[in-house]
FIZANU-378125 format. One record per atom (N, C-alpha, C): residue number from 1; chain; atom name; z, x, y. Coordinates in steps of 0.1 Angstrom, whole numbers. Each point is the difference from the previous one (the first is absolute). Last residue first. Layout:
BEGIN
<site><n>NUM</n><chain>A</chain><atom>CA</atom><pz>Z</pz><px>X</px><py>Y</py></site>
...
This chain:
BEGIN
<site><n>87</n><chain>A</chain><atom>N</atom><pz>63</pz><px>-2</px><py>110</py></site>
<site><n>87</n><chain>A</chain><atom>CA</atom><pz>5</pz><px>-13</px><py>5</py></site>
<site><n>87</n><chain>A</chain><atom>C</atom><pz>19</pz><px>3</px><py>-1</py></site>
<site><n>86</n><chain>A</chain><atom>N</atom><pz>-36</pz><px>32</px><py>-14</py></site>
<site><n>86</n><chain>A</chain><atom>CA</atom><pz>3</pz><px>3</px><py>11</py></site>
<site><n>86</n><chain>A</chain><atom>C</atom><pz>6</pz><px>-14</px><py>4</py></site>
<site><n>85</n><chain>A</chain><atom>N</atom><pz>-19</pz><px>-4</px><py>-41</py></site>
<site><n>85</n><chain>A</chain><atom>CA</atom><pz>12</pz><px>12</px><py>0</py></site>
<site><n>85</n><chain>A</chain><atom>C</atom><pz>1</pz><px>2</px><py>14</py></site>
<site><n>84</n><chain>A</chain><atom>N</atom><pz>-36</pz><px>-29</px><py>-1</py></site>
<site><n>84</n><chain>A</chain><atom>CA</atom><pz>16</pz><px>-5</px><py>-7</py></site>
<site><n>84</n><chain>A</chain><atom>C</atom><pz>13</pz><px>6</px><py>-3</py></site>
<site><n>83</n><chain>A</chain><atom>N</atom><pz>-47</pz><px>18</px><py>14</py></site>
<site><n>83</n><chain>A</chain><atom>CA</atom><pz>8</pz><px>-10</px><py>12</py></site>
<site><n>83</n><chain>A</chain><atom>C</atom><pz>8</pz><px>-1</px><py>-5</py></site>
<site><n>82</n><chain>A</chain><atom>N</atom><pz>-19</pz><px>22</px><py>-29</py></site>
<site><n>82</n><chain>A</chain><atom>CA</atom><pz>1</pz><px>7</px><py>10</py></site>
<site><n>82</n><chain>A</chain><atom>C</atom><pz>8</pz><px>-10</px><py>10</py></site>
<site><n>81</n><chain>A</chain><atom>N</atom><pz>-17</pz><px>-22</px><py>-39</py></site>
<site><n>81</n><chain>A</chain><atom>CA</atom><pz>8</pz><px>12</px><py>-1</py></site>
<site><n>81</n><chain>A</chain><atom>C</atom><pz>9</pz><px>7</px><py>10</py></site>
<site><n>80</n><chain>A</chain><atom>N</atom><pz>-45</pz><px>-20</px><py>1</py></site>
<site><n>80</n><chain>A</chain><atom>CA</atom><pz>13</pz><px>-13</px><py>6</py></site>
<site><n>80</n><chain>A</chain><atom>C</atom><pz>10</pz><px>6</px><py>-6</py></site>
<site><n>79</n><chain>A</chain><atom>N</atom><pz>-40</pz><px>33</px><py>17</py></site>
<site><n>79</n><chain>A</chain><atom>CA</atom><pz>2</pz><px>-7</px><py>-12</py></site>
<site><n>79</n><chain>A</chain><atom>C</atom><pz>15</pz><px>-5</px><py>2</py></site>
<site><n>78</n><chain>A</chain><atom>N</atom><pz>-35</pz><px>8</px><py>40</py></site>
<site><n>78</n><chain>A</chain><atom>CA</atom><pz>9</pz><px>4</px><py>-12</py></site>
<site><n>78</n><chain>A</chain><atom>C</atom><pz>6</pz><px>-5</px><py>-9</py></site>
<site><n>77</n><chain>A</chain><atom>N</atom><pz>-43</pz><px>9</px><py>40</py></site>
<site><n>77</n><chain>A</chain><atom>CA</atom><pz>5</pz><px>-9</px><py>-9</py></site>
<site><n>77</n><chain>A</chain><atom>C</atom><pz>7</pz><px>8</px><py>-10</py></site>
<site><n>76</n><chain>A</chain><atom>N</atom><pz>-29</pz><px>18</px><py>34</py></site>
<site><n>76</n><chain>A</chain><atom>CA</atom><pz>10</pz><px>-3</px><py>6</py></site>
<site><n>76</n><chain>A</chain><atom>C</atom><pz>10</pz><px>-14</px><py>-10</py></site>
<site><n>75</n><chain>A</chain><atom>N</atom><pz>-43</pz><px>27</px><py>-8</py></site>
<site><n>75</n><chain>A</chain><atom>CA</atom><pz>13</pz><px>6</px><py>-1</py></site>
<site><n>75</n><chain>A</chain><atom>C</atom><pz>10</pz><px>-4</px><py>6</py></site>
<site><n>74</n><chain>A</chain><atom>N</atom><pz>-42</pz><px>-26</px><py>0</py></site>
<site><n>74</n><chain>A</chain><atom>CA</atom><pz>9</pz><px>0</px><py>-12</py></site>
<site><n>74</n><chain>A</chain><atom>C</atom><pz>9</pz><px>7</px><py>-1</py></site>
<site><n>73</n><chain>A</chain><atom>N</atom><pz>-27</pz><px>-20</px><py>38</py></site>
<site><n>73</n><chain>A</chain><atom>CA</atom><pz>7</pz><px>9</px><py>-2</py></site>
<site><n>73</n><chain>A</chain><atom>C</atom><pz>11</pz><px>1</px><py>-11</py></site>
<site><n>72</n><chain>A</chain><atom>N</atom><pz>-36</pz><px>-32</px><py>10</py></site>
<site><n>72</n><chain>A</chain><atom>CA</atom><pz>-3</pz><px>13</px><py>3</py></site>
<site><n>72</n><chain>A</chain><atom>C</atom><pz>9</pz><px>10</px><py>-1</py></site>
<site><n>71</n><chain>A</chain><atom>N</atom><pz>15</pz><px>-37</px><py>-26</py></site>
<site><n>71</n><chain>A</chain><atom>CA</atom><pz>-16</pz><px>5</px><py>0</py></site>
<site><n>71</n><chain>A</chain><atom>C</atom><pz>-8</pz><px>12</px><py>9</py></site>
<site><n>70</n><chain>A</chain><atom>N</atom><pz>41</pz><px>-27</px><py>12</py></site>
<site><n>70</n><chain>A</chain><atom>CA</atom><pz>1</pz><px>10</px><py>-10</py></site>
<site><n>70</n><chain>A</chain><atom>C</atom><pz>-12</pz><px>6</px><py>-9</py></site>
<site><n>69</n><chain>A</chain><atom>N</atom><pz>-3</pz><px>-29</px><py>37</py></site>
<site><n>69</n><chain>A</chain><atom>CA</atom><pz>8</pz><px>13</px><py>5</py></site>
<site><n>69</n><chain>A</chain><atom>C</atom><pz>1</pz><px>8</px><py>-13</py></site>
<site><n>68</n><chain>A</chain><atom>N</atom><pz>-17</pz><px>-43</px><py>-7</py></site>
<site><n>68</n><chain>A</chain><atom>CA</atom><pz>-12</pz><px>7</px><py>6</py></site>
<site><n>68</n><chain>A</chain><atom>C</atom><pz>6</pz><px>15</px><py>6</py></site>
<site><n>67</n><chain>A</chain><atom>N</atom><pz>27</pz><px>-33</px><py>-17</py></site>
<site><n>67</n><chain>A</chain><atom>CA</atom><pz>-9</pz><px>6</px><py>-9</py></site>
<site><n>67</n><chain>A</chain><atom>C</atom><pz>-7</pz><px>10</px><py>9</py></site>
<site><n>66</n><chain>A</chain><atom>N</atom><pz>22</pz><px>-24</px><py>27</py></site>
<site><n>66</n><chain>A</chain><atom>CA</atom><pz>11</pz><px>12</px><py>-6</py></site>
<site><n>66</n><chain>A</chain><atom>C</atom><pz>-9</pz><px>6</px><py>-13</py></site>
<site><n>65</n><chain>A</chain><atom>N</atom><pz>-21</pz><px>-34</px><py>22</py></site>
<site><n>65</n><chain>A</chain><atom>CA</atom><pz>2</pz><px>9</px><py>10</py></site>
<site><n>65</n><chain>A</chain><atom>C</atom><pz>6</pz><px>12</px><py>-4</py></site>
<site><n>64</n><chain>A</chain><atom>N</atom><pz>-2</pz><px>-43</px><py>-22</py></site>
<site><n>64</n><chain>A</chain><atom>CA</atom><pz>-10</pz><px>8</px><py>-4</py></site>
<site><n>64</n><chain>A</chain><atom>C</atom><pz>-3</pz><px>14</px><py>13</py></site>
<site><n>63</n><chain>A</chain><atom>N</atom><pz>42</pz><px>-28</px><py>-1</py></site>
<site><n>63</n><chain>A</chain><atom>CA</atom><pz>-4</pz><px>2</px><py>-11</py></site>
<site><n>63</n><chain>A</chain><atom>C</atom><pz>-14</pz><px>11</px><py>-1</py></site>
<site><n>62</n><chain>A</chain><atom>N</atom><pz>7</pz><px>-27</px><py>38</py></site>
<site><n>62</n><chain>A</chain><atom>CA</atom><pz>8</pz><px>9</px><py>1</py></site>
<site><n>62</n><chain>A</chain><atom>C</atom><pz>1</pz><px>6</px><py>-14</py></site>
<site><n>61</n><chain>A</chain><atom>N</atom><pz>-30</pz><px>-31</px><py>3</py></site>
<site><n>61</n><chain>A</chain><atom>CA</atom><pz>-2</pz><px>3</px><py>7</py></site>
<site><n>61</n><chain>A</chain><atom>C</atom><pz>10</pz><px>17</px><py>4</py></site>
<site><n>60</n><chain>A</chain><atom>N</atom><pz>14</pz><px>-42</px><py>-23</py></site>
<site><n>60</n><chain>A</chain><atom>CA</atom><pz>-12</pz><px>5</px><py>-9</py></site>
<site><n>60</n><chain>A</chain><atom>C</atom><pz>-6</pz><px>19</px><py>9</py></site>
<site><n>59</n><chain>A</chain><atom>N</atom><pz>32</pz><px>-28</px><py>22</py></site>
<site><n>59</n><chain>A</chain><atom>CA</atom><pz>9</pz><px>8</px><py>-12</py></site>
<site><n>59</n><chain>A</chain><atom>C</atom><pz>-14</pz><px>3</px><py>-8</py></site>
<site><n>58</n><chain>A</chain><atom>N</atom><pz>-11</pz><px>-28</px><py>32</py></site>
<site><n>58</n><chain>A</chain><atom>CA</atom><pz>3</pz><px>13</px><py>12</py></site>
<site><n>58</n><chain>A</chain><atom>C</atom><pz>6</pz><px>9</px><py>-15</py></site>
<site><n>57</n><chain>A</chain><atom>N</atom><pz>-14</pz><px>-45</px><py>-16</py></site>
<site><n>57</n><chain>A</chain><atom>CA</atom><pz>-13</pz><px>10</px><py>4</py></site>
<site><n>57</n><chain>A</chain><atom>C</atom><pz>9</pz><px>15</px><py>4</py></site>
<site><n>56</n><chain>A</chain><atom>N</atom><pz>32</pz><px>-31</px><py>-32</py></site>
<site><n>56</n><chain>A</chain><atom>CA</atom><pz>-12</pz><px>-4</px><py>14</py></site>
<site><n>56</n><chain>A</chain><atom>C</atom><pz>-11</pz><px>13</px><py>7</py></site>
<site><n>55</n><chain>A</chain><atom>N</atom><pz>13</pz><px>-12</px><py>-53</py></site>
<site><n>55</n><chain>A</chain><atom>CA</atom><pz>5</pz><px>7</px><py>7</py></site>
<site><n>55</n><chain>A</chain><atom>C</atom><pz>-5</pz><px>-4</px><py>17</py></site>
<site><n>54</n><chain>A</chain><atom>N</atom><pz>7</pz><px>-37</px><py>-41</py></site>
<site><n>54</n><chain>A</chain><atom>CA</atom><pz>-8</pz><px>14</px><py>1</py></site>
<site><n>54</n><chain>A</chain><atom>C</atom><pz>3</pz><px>6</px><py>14</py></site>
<site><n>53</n><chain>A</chain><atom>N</atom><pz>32</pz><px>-25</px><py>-41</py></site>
<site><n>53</n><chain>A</chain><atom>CA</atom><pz>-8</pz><px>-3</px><py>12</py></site>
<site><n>53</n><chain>A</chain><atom>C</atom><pz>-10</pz><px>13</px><py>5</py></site>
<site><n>52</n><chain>A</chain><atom>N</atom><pz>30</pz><px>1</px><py>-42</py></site>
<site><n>52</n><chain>A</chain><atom>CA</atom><pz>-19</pz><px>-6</px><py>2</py></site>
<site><n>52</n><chain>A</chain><atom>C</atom><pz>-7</pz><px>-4</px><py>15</py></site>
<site><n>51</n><chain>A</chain><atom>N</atom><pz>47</pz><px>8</px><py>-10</py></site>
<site><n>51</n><chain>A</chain><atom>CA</atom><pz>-6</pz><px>16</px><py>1</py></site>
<site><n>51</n><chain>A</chain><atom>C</atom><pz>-12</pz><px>-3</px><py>0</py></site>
<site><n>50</n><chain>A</chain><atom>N</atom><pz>37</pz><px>-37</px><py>-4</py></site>
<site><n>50</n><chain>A</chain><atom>CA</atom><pz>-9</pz><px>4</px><py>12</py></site>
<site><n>50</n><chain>A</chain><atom>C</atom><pz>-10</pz><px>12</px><py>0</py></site>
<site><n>49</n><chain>A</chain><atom>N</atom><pz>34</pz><px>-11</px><py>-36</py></site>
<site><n>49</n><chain>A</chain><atom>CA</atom><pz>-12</pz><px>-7</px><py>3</py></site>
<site><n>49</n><chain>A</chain><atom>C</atom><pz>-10</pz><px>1</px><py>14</py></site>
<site><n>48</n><chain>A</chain><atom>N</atom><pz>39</pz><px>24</px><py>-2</py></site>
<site><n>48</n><chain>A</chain><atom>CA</atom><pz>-5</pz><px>4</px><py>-13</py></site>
<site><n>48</n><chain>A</chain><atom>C</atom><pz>-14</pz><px>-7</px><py>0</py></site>
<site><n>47</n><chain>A</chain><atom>N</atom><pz>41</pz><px>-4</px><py>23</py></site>
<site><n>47</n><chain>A</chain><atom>CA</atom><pz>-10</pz><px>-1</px><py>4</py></site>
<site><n>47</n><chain>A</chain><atom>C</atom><pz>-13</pz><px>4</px><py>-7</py></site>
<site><n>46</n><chain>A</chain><atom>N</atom><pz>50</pz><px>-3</px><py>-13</py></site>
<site><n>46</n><chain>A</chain><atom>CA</atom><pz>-6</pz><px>-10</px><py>1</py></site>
<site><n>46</n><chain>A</chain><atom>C</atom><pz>-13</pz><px>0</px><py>11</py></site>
<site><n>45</n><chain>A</chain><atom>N</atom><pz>22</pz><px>30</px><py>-34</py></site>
<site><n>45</n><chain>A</chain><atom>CA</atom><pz>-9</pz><px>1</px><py>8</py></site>
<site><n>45</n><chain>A</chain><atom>C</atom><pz>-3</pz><px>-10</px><py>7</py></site>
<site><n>44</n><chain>A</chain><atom>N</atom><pz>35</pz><px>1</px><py>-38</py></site>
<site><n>44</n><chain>A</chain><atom>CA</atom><pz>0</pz><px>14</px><py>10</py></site>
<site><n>44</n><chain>A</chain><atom>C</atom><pz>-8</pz><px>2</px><py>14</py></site>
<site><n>43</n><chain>A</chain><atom>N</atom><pz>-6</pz><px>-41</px><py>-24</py></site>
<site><n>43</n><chain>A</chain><atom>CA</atom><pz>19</pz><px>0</px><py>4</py></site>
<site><n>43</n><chain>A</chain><atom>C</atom><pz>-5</pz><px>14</px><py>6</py></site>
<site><n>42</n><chain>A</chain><atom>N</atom><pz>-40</pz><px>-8</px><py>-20</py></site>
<site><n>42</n><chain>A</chain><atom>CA</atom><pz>2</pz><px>-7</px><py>9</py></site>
<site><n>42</n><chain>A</chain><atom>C</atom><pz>16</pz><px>2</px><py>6</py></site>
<site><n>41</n><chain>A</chain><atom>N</atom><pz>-7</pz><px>15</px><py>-42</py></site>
<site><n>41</n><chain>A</chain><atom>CA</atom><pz>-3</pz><px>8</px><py>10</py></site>
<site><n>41</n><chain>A</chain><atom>C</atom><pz>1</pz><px>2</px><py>15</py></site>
<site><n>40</n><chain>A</chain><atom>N</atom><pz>17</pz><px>-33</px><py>-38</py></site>
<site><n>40</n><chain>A</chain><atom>CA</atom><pz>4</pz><px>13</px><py>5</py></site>
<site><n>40</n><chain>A</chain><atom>C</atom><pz>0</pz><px>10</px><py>11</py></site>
<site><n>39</n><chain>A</chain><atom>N</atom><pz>-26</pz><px>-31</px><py>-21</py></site>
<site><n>39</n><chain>A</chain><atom>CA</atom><pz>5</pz><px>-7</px><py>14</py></site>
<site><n>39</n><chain>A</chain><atom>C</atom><pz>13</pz><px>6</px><py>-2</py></site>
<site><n>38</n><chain>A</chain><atom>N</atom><pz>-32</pz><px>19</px><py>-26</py></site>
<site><n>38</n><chain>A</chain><atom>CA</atom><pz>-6</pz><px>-4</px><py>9</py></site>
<site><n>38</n><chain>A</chain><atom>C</atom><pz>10</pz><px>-3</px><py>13</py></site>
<site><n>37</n><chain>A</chain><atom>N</atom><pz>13</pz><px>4</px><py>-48</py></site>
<site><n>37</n><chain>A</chain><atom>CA</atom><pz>-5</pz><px>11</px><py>6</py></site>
<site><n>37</n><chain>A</chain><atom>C</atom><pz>-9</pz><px>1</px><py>16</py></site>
<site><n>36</n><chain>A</chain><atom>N</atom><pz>8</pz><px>-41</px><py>-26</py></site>
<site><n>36</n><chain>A</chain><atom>CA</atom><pz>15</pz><px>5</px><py>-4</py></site>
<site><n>36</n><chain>A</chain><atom>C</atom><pz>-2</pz><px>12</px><py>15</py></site>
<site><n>35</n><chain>A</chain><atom>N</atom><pz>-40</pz><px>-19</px><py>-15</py></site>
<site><n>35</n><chain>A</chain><atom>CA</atom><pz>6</pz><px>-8</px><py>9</py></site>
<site><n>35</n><chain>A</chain><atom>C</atom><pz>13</pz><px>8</px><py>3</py></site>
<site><n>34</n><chain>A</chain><atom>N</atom><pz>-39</pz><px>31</px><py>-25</py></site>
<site><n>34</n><chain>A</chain><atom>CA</atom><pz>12</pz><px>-16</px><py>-2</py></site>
<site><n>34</n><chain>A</chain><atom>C</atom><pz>10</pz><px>1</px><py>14</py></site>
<site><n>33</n><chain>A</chain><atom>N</atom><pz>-51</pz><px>25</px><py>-4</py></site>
<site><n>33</n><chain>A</chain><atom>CA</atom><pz>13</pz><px>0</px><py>9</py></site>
<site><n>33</n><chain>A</chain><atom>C</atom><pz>7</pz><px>-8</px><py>-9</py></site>
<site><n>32</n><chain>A</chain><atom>N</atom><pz>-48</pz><px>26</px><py>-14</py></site>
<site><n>32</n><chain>A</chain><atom>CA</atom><pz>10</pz><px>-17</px><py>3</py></site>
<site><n>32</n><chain>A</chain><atom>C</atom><pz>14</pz><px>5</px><py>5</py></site>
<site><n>31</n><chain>A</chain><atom>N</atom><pz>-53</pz><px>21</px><py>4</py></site>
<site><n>31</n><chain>A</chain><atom>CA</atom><pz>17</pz><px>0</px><py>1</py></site>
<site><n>31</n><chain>A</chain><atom>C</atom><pz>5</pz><px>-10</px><py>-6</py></site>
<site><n>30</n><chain>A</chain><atom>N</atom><pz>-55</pz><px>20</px><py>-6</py></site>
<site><n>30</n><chain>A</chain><atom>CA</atom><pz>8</pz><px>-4</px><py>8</py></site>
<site><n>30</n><chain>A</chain><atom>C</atom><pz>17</pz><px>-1</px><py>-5</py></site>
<site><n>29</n><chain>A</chain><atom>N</atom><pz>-39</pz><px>22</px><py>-19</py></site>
<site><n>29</n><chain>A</chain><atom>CA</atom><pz>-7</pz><px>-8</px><py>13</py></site>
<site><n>29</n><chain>A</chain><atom>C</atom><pz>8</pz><px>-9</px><py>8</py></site>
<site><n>28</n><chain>A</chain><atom>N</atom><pz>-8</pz><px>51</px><py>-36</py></site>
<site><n>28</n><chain>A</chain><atom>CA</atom><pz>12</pz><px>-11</px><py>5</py></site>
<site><n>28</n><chain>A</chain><atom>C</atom><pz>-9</pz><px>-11</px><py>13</py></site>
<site><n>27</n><chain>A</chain><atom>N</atom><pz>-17</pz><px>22</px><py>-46</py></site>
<site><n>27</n><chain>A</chain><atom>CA</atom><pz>-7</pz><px>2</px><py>9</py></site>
<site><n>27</n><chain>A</chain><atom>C</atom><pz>14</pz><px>-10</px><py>13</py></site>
<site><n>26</n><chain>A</chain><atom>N</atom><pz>-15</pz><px>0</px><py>-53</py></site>
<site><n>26</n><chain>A</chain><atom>CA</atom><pz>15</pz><px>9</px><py>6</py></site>
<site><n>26</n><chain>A</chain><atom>C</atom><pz>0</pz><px>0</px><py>14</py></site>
<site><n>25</n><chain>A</chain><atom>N</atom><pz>-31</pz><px>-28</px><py>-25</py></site>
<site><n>25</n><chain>A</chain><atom>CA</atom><pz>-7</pz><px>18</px><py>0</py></site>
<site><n>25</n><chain>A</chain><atom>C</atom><pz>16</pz><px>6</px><py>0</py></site>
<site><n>24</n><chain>A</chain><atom>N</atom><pz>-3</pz><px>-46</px><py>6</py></site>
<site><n>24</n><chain>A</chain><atom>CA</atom><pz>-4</pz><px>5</px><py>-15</py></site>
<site><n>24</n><chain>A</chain><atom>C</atom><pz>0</pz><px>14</px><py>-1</py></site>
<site><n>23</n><chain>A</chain><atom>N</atom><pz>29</pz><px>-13</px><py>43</py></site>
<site><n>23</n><chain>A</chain><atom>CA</atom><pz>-15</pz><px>-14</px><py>-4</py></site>
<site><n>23</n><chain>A</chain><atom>C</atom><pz>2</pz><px>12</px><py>-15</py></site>
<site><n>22</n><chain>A</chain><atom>N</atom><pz>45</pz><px>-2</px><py>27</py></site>
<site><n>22</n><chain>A</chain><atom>CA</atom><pz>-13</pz><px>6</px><py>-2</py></site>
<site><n>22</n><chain>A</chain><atom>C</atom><pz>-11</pz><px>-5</px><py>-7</py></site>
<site><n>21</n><chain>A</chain><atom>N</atom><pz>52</pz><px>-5</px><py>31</py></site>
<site><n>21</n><chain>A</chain><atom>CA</atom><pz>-10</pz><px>-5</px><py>-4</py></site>
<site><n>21</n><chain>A</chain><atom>C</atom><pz>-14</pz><px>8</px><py>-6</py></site>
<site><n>20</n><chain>A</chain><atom>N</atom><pz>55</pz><px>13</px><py>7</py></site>
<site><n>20</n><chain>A</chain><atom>CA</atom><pz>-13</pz><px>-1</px><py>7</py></site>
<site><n>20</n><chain>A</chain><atom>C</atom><pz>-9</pz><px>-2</px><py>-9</py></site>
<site><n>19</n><chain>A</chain><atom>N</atom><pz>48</pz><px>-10</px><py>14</py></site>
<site><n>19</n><chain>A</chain><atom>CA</atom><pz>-7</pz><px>0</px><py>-9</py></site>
<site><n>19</n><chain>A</chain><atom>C</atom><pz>-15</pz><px>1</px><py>6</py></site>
<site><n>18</n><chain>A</chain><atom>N</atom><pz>60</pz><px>4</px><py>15</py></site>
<site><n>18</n><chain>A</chain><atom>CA</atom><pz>-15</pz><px>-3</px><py>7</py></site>
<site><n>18</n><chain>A</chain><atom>C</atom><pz>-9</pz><px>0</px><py>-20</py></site>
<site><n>17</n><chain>A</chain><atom>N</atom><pz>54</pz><px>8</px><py>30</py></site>
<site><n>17</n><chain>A</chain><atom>CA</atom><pz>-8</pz><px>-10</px><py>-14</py></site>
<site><n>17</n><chain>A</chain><atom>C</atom><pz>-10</pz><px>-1</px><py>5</py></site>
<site><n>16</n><chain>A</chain><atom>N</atom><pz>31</pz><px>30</px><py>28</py></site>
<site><n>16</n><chain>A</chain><atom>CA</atom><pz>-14</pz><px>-10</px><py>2</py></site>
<site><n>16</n><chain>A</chain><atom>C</atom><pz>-5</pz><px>1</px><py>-12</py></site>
<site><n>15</n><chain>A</chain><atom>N</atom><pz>39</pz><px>26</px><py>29</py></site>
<site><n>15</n><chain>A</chain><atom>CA</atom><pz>-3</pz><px>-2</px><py>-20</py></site>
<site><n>15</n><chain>A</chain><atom>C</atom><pz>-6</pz><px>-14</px><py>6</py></site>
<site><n>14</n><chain>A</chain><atom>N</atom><pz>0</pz><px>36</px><py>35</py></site>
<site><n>14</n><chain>A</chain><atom>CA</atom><pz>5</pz><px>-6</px><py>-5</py></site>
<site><n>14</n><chain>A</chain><atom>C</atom><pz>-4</pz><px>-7</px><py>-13</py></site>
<site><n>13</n><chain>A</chain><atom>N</atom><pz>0</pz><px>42</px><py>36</py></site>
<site><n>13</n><chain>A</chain><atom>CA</atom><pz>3</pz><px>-1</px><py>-14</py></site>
<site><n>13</n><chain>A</chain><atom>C</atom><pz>6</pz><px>-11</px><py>-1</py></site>
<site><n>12</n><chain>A</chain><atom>N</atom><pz>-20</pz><px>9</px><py>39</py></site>
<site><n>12</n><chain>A</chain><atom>CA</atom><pz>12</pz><px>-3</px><py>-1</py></site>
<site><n>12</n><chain>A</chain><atom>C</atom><pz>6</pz><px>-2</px><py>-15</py></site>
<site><n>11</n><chain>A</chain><atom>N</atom><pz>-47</pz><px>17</px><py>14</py></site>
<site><n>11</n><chain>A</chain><atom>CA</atom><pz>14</pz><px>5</px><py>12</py></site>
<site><n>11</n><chain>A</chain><atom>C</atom><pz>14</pz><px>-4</px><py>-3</py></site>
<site><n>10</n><chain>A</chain><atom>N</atom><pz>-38</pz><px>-16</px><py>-31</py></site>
<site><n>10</n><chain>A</chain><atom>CA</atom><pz>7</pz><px>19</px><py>2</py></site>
<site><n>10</n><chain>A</chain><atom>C</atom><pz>9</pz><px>-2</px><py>11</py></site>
<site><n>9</n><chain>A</chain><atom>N</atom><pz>-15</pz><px>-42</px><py>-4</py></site>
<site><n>9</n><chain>A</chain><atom>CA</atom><pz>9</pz><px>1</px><py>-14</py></site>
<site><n>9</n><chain>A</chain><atom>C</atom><pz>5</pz><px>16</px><py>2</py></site>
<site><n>8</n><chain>A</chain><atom>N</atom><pz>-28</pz><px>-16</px><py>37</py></site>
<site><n>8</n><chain>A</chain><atom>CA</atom><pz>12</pz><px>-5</px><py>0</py></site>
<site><n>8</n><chain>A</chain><atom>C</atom><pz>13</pz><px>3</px><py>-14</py></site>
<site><n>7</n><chain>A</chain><atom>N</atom><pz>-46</pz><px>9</px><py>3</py></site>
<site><n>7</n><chain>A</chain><atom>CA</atom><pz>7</pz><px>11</px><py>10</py></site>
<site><n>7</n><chain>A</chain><atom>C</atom><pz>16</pz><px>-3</px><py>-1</py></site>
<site><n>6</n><chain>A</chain><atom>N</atom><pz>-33</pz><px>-31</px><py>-26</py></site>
<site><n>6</n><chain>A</chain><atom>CA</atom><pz>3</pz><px>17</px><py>-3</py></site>
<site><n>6</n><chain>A</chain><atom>C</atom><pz>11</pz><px>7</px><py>7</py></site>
<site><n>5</n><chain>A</chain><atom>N</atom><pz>-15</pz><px>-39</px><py>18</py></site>
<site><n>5</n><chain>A</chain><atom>CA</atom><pz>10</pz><px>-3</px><py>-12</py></site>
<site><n>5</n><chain>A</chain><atom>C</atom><pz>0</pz><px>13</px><py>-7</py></site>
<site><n>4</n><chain>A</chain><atom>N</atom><pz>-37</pz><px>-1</px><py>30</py></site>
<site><n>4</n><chain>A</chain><atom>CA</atom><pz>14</pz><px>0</px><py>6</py></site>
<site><n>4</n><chain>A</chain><atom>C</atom><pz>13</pz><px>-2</px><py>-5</py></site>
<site><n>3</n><chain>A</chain><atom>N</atom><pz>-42</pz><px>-4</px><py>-23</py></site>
<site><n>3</n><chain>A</chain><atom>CA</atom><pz>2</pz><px>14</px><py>5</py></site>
<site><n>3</n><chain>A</chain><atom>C</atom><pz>13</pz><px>1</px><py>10</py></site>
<site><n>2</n><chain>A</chain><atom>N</atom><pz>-17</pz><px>-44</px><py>-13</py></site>
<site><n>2</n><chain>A</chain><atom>CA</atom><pz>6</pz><px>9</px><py>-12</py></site>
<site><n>2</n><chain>A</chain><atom>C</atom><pz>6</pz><px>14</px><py>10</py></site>
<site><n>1</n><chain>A</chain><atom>N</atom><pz>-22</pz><px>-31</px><py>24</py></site>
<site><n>1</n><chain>A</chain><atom>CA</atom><pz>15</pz><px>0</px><py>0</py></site>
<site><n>1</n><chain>A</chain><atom>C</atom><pz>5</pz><px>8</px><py>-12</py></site>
């Protein structure tokens, strides 16, 4: 879910009080969220929690298909730049 909480903070530049956890070395090993900053989030997201559900097969399936397209055919991929300015 972290990684999804990423996307969610860039795409929507939002201000997320966070702290990241690191063992002796400096070495980061995990988040803390405060409650405050969280159920915040939840307000903006209220699905948020669900993203752990796991994907059903036919979308796993449709997913690795489109990999598998852009892999063979790497010239046919553009940079998200490109789409966006033509939006």
């Amino acid at each position: 879910m972290f990684l999804i909480l990423q996307r969610v903070i860039k795409n929507q530049k939002i201000m997320l009080e966070r702290q990241v956890l690191k063992d002796q070395q400096g070495t980061p090993m995990g988040v803390f969220i405060p409650m405050q900053s969280w159920n915040s989030l939840i307000f903006q997201y209220p699905d948020i929690e669900a993203l752990d559900t796991e994907l059903p097969q036919w979308e796993k399936d449709f997913i690795d298909k489109r990999l598998d397209l852009a892999q063979c055919h790497p010239e046919r991929l553009k940079p998200l730049e490109m789409l966006l300015k033509t939006l």
